[in-house]
C-alpha positions, -999 to 999 in steps of 0.1 A, spaced: 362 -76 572 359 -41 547 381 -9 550 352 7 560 360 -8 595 391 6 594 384 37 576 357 47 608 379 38 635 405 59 613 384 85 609 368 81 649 402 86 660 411 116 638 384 135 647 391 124 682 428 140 681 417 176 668 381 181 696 388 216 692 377 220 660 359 208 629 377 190 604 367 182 568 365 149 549 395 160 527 418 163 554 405 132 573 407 110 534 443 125 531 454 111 565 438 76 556 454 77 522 420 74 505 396 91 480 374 117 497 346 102 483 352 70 503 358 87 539 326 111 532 304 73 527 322 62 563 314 96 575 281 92 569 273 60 588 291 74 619 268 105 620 233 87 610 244 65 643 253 98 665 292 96 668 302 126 646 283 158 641 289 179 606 283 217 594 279 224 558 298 259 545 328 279 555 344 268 585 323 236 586 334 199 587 328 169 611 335 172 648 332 142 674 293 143 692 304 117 719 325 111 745 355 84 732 351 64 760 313 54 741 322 43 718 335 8 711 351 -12 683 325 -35 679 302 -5 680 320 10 647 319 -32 634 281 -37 635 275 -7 613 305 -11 586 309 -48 588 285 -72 606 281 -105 585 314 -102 572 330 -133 589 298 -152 574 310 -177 549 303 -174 512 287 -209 501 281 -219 467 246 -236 456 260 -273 466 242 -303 455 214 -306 479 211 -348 470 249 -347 492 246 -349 528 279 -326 528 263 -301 501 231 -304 520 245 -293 552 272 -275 545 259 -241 544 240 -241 578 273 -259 595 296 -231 585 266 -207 593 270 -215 628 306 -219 633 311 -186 619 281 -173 639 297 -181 670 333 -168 659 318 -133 649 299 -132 684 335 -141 699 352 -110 680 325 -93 694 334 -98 727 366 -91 721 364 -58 703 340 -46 728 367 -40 749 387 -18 730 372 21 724 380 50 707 395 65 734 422 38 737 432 37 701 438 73 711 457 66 741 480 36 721 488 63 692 497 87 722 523 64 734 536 58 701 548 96 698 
């Protein structure tokens, strides 16, 4: 899995704590710990899929264009990370029946674990990553 996963759900939640008002990429990248440059990329795939909203100029930034309780982990995984639990397989020798099969094997194993974490993450949404860092206070 990339940062970007986290850097989203990072960014998701920031946004999420400050609804009142627009905040910029150099405050959200200074809170992650990051380069700007990195969050505004992350930034960018939340609002082409229609979680965040953004005003250029004075007074502008990013503000949060959904309800929290829409948005999903797995949501935020498809568009930073899907394929990332796919295995990398060299060129084996295809004249092996382990180098000839290997690929497609581990293809489906790992298919089947990323449809798993699916599941799982499906269940978690922005609005209770905001509701575990509330209890934390």
């Amino acid at each position: 899995m990339n940062s970007d996963f986290t850097l989203a759900i990072h960014s998701l939640t920031y946004l999420a704590l400050k609804m009142d008002r627009m905040s910029t990429s150099d405050a959200i990248s200074e809170s992650a710990g990051v380069h700007p440059v990195r969050i505004r990329k992350v930034l960018s795939l939340l609002k082409k899929q229609g979680f965040i909203t953004s005003k250029e100029g004075t007074g502008g930034g990013f503000i949060f264009a959904r309800e929290l309780s829409e948005i999903n982990l797995w949501d935020i995984y498809k568009i930073t990370s899907e394929g990332a639990l796919q295995p990398k397989c060299t060129d084996s020798n295809e004249q092996c029946v382990v180098g000839a099969n290997m690929k497609r094997v581990l293809f489906h194993i790992f298919l089947g674990a990323e449809e798993q974490l699916g599941d799982y993450l499906k269940d978690y949404t922005i609005k209770d990553i905001v509701d575990l860092i509330n209890q934390e206070k």
